[in-house]
C-alpha positions as CSV (number, residue, x, y, z in Angstrom):
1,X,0.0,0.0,0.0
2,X,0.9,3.2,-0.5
3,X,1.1,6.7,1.2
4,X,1.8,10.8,0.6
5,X,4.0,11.9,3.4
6,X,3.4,15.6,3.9
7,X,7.1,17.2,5.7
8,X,8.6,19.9,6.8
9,X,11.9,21.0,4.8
10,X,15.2,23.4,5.4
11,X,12.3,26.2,5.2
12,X,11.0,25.0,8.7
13,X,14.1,23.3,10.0
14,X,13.2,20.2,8.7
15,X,15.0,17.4,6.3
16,X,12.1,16.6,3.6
17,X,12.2,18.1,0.3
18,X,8.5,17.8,-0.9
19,X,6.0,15.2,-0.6
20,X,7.5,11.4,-0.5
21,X,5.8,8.3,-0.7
22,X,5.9,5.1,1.7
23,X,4.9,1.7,1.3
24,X,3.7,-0.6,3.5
25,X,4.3,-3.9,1.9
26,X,3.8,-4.4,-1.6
27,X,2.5,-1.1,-3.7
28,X,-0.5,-2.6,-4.5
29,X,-1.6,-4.6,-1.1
30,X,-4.4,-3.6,1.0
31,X,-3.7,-4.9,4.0
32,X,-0.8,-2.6,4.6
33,X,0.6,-5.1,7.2
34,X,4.0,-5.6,5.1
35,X,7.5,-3.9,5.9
36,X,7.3,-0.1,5.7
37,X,9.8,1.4,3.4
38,X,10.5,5.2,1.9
39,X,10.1,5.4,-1.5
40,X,11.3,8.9,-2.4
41,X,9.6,11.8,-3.2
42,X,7.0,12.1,-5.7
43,X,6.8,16.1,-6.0
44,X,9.5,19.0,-4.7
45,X,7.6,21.3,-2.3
46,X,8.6,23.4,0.0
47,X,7.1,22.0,3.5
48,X,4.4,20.7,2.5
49,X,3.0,19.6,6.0
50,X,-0.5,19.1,5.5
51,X,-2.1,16.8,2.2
52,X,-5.8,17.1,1.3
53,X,-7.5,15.1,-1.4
54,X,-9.3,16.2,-4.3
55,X,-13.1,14.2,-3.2
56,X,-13.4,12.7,-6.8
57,X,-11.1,10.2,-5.5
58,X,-14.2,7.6,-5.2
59,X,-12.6,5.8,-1.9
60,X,-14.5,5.6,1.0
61,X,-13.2,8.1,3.3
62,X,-12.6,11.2,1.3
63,X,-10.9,13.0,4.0
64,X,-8.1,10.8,4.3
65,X,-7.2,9.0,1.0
66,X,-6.7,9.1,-2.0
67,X,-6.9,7.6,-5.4
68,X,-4.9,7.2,-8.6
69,X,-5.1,9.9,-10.5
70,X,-6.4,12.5,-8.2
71,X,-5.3,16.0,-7.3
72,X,-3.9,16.9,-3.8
73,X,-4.0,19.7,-1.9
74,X,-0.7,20.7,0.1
75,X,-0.4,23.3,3.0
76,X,2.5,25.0,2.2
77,X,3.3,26.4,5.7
78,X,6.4,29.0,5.4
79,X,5.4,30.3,1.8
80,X,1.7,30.9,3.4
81,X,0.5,29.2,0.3
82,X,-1.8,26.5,-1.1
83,X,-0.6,24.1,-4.2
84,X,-2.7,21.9,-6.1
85,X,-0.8,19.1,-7.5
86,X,-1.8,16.9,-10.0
87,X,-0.7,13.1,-10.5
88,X,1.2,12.4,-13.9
89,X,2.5,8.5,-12.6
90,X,2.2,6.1,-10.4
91,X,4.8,8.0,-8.3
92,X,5.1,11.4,-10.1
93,X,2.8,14.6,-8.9
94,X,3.4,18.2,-10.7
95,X,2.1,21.1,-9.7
96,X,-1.5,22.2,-11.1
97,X,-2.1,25.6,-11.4
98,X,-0.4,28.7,-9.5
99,X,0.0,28.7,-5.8
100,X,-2.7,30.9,-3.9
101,X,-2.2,33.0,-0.8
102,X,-3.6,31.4,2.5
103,X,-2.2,33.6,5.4
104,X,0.7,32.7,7.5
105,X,2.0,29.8,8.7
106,X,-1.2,27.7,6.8
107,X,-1.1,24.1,8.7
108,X,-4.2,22.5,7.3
109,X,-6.9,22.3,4.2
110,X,-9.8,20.6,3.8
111,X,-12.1,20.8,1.0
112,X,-15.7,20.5,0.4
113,X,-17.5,16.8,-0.2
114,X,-18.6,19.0,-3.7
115,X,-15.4,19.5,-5.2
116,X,-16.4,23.4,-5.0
117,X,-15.0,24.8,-2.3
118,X,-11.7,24.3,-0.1
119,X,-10.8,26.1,3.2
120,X,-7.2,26.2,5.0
121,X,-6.4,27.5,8.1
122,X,-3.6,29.5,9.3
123,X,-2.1,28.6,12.6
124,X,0.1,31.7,12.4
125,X,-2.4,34.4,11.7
126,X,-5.8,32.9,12.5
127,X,-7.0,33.3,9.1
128,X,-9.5,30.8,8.3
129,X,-9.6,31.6,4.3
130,X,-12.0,29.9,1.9
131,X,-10.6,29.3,-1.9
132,X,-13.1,28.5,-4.5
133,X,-12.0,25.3,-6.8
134,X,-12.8,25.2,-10.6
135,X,-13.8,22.1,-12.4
136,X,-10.5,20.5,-12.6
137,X,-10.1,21.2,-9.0
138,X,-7.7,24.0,-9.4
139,X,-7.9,26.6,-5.9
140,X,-8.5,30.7,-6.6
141,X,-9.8,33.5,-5.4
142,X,-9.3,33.5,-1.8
143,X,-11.6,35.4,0.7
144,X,-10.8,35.3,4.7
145,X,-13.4,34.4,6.6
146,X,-14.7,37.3,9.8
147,X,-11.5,37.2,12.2
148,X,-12.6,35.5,15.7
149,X,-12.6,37.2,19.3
150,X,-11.0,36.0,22.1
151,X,-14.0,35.1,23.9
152,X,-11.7,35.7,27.3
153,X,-10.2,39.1,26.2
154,X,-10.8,42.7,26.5
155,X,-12.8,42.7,23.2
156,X,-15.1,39.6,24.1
157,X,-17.9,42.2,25.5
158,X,-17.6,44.0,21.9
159,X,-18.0,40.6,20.1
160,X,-21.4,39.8,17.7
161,X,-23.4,37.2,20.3
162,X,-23.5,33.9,18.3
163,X,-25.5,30.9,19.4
164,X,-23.7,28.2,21.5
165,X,-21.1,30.3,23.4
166,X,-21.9,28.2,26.5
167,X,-20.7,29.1,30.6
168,X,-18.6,25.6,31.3
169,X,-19.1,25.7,35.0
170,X,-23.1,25.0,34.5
171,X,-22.2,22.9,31.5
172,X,-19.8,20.8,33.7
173,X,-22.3,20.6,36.5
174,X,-24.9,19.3,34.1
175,X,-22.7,17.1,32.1
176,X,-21.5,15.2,35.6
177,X,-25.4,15.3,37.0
178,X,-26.4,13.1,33.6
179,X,-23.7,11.4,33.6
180,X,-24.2,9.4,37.0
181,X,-21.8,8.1,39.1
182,X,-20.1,5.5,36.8
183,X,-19.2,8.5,34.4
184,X,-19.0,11.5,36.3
185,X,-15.5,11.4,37.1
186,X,-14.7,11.7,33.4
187,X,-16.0,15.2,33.0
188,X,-13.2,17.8,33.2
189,X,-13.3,19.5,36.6
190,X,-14.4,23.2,35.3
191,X,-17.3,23.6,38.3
192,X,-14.7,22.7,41.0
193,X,-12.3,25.4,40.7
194,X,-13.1,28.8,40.6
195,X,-13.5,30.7,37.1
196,X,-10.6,31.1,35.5
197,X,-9.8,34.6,36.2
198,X,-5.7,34.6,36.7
199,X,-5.1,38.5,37.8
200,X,-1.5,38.5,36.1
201,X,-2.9,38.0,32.5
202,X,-6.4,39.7,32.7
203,X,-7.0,41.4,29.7
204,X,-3.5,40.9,27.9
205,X,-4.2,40.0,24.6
206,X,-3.8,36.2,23.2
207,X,-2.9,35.2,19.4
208,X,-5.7,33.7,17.3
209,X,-4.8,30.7,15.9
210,X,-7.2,28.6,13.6
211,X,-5.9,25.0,13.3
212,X,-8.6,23.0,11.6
213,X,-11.6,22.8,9.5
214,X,-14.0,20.2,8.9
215,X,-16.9,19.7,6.9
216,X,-19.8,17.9,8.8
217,X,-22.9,16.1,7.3
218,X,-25.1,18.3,6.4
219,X,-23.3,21.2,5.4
220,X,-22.1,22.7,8.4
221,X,-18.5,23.7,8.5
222,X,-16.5,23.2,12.1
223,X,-13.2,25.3,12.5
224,X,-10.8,25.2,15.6
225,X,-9.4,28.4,17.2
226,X,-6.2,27.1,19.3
227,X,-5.3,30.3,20.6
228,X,-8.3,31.8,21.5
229,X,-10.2,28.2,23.0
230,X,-13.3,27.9,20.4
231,X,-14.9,26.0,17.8
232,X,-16.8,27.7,15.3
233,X,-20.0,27.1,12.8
234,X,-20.0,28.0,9.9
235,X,-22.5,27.8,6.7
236,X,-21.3,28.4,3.0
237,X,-22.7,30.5,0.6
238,X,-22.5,32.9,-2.6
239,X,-20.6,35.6,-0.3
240,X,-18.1,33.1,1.2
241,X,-18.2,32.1,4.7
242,X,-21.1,33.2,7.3
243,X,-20.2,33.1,11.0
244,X,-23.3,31.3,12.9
245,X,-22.1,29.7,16.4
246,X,-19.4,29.1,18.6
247,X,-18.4,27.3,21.7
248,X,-16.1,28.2,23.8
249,X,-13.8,25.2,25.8
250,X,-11.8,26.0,29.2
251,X,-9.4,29.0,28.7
252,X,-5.8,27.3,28.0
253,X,-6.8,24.1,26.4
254,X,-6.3,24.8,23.1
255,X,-8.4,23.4,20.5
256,X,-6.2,21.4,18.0
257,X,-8.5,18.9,15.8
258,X,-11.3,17.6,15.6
259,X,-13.4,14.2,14.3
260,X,-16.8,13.4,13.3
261,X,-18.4,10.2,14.9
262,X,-21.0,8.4,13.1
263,X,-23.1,8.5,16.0
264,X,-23.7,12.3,15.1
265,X,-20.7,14.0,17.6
266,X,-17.9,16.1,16.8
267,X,-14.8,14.9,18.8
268,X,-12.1,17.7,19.4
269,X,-9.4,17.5,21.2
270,X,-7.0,20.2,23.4
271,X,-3.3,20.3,22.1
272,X,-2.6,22.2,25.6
273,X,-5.1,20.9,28.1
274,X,-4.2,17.0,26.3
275,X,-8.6,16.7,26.9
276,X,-10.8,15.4,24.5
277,X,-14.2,17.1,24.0
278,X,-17.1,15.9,22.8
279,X,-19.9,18.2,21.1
280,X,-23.1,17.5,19.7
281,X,-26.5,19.4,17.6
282,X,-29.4,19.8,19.7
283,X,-32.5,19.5,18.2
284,X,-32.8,23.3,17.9
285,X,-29.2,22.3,15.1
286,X,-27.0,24.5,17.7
287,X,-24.0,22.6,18.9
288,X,-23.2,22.6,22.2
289,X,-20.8,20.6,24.5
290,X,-22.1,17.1,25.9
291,X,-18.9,15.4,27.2
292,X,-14.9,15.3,27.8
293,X,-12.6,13.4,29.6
294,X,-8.7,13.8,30.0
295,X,-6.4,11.6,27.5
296,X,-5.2,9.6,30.3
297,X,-3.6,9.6,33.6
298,X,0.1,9.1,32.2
299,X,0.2,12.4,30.7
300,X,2.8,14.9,31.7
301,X,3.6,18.3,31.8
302,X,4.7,20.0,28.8
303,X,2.4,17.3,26.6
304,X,1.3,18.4,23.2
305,X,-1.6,16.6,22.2
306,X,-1.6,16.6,18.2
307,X,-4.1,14.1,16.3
308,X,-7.3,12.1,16.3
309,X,-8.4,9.1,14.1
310,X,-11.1,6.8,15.0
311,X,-11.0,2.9,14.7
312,X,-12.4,1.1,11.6
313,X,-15.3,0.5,13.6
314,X,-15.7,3.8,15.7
315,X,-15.6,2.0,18.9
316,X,-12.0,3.7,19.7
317,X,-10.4,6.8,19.8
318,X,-7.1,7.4,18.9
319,X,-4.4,10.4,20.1
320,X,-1.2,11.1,19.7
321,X,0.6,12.9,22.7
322,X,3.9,14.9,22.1
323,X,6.5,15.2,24.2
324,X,5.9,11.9,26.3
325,X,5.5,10.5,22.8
326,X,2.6,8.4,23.7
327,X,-1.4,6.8,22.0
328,X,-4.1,7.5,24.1
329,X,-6.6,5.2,23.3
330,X,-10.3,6.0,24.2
331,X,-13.4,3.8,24.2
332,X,-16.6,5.4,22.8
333,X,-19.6,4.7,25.4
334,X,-23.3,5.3,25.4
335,X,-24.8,7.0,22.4
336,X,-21.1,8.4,21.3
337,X,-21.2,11.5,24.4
338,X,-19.1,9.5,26.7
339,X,-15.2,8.8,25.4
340,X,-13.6,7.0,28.7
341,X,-9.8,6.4,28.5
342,X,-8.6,2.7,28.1
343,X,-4.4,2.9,28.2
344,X,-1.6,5.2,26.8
345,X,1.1,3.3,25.4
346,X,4.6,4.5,23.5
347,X,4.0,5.9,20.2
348,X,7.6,4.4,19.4
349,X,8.2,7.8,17.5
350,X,9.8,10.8,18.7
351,X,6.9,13.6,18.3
352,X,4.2,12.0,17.0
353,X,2.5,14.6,14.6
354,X,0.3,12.4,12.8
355,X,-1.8,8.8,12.9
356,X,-4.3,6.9,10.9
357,X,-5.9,3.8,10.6
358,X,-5.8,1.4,7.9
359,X,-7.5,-1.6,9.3
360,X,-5.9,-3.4,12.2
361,X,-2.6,-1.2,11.9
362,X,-2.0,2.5,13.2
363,X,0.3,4.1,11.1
364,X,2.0,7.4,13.2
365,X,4.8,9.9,11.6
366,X,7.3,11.1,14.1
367,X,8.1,14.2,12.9
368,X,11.2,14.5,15.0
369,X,12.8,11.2,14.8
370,X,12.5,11.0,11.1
371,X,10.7,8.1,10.8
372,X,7.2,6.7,10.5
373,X,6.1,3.1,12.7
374,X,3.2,0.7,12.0
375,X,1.7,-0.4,15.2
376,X,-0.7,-3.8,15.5
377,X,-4.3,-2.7,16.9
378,X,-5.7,-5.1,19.1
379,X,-9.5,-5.6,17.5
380,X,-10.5,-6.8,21.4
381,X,-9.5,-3.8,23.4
382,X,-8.7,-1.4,21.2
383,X,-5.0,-0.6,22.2
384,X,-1.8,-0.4,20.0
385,X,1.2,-3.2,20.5
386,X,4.6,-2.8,19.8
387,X,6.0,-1.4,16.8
388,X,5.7,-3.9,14.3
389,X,7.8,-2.0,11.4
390,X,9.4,1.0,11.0
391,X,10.8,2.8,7.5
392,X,13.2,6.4,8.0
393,X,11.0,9.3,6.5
394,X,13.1,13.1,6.9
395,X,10.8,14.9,8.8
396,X,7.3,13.4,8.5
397,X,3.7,15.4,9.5
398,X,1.5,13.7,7.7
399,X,0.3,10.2,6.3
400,X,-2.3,10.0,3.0
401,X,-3.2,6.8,2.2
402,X,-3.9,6.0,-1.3
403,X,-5.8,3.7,-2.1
């Protein structure tokens, strides 16, 4: 099988030179169980560290592989750009079309199930900026979305009220009265401690910082803001995009990803706090916050939570931990609002940026040991084994199957 590896290169202190390919076992296999092995690179880039697939791929997950013949999408973080490529071979892709401007330091794109739209977002200004795509799938006309407001800053009284902005010391309350004794120790302790209202930092002003974006059944359109602790709504339309909820999570955590459950909730989780929340549509349609739970007890200070992927069968929750370079895995309970921690294991990566799921293995990139491992899931309980292979990648921060 094979996979994109997005990287950083000398542009961002990293080794890469543009998008390489692994394999896992023969090119063509499915089961992706074989030896892992580098293959080169398949397009020069400069840092490409985030891939996105064009959604004509046909495959079955559209936001994470890929099919022959496709066009990807590349964050091009230091140039503040996005690049379509387009594949020529079975290991060739050149670029396709100009580059557009994104906003600085882009880290992530996703585009529309339609093929019409894509959005990236710009971890270094905020910028959540929306790029229209023709038929081909080539990206123009970029239009930034309205800037978000620190919802815990001196301009948060100033802000336009939008539905779901949500006081988490009543939420928490409520969320550990449903959840009953055998739960309610999973719920983060917001209602225990007094508001956060640190006297040394009230007021000073905090970097926006948009991380993610995902597009949800539907047509709703879910961003993350790491720096200022919200997720935001969004619909589409002729004017770009329209600002139409938010909720806001503790102050600190830092909202990094996020992944839809089948089961109909929006799983994010806190690169800072290392939490995973868990959000859901009322029947009103406004999203609001239903459940959360630390990553696991073995966290330690200084952890960088990075990335979630869900099991083939969405019974698990997988995230990577930097710094203690560790999996958390998390079993999904009830009707998908409760996500209790099983075990965290060793990633056996240094700075695991990035994981996914083929099956029974878990694939992870570790960004800082130059290398990407292939880790046996155990279908009973959930949790990784040992490393199983390993392959030397320069500089590794993403994985795209394709299929």
């Amino acid at each position: 099988m094979r996979f994109l590896l997005g990287g950083y290169t000398a542009d961002m202190d990293g080794r890469a030179s543009g998008i390489g390919m692994l394999l896992a076992g023969a090119p063509d296999e499915t089961s992706a169980g074989g030896a892992l092995a580098f293959a080169g690179d398949v397009a020069t880039a400069d840092s490409p560290s985030w891939l996105a697939p064009h959604p004509g791929s046909g495959s079955g997950d559209r936001s994470l592989s890929l099919s022959r013949g496709d066009v990807v999408y590349a964050a091009l973080e230091k140039r503040q750009q996005v690049q379509a490529f387009r594949r020529t071979g079975e290991t060739t892709f050149v670029p396709f079309g100009a580059p557009v401007a994104a906003g600085e330091a882009v880290c992530h794109v996703a585009v529309a199930p339609d093929a019409r739209s894509l959005i990236a977002s710009c971890w270094g200004d905020g910028r959540v900026v929306r790029m229209e795509l023709d038929a081909a799938g080539r990206p123009s006309a970029p239009v930034t979305a309205p800037a978000a407001v620190d919802p815990y800053g001196p301009d948060a009284a100033d802000a336009p009220a939008l539905a779901g902005d949500i006081d988490l010391v009543a939420a928490a309350r409520a969320l550990r009265e449903a959840a009953g004794d055998e739960y309610a120790h999973l719920v983060p302790d917001h209602d225990r401690a007094e508001e956060a209202k640190d006297d040394t930092d009230e007021g000073e002003a905090r970097p926006s910082r948009a991380h993610q974006a995902v597009f949800l059944p539907g047509g709703p359109i879910a961003t993350t803001d790491l720096g200022f602790d919200v997720v935001r709504f969004w619909r589409d339309g002729d004017r770009g995009l329209r600002p139409v909820q938010q909720v806001t999570l503790p102050k600190g955590s830092g909202p990094r990803h996020m992944v839809w459950h089948p089961s109909g909730h929006l799983y994010v989780i806190t690169e800072l706090s290392c939490e995973l929340f868990v959000l859901a549509p009322s029947a009103d349609g406004i999203w609001r916050l239903v459940g959360g739970t630390p990553l696991g007890a073995g966290t330690l200070p200084g952890d960088s939570a990075a990335e979630l992927a869900l099991s083939r069968d969405g019974e698990f929750v997988y995230a990577g931990v930097r710094g203690s370079n560790t999996l958390a895995t998390l079993r999904v309970r009830g009707a998908g609002d409760v996500v209790a921690p099983v075990a965290l294991v060793d990633a056996g990566v240094d700075w695991p940026r990035h994981h996914v799921v083929v099956r029974d293995i878990l694939f992870v990139a570790g960004q800082l040991s130059d290398e990407v491992a292939s880790l046996t899931l155990d279908l009973r309980t959930g949790v990784p084994g040992r490393v199983r292979h390993r392959a030397d990648a320069p500089s590794p921060t993403l994985l795209l199957p394709i299929r």
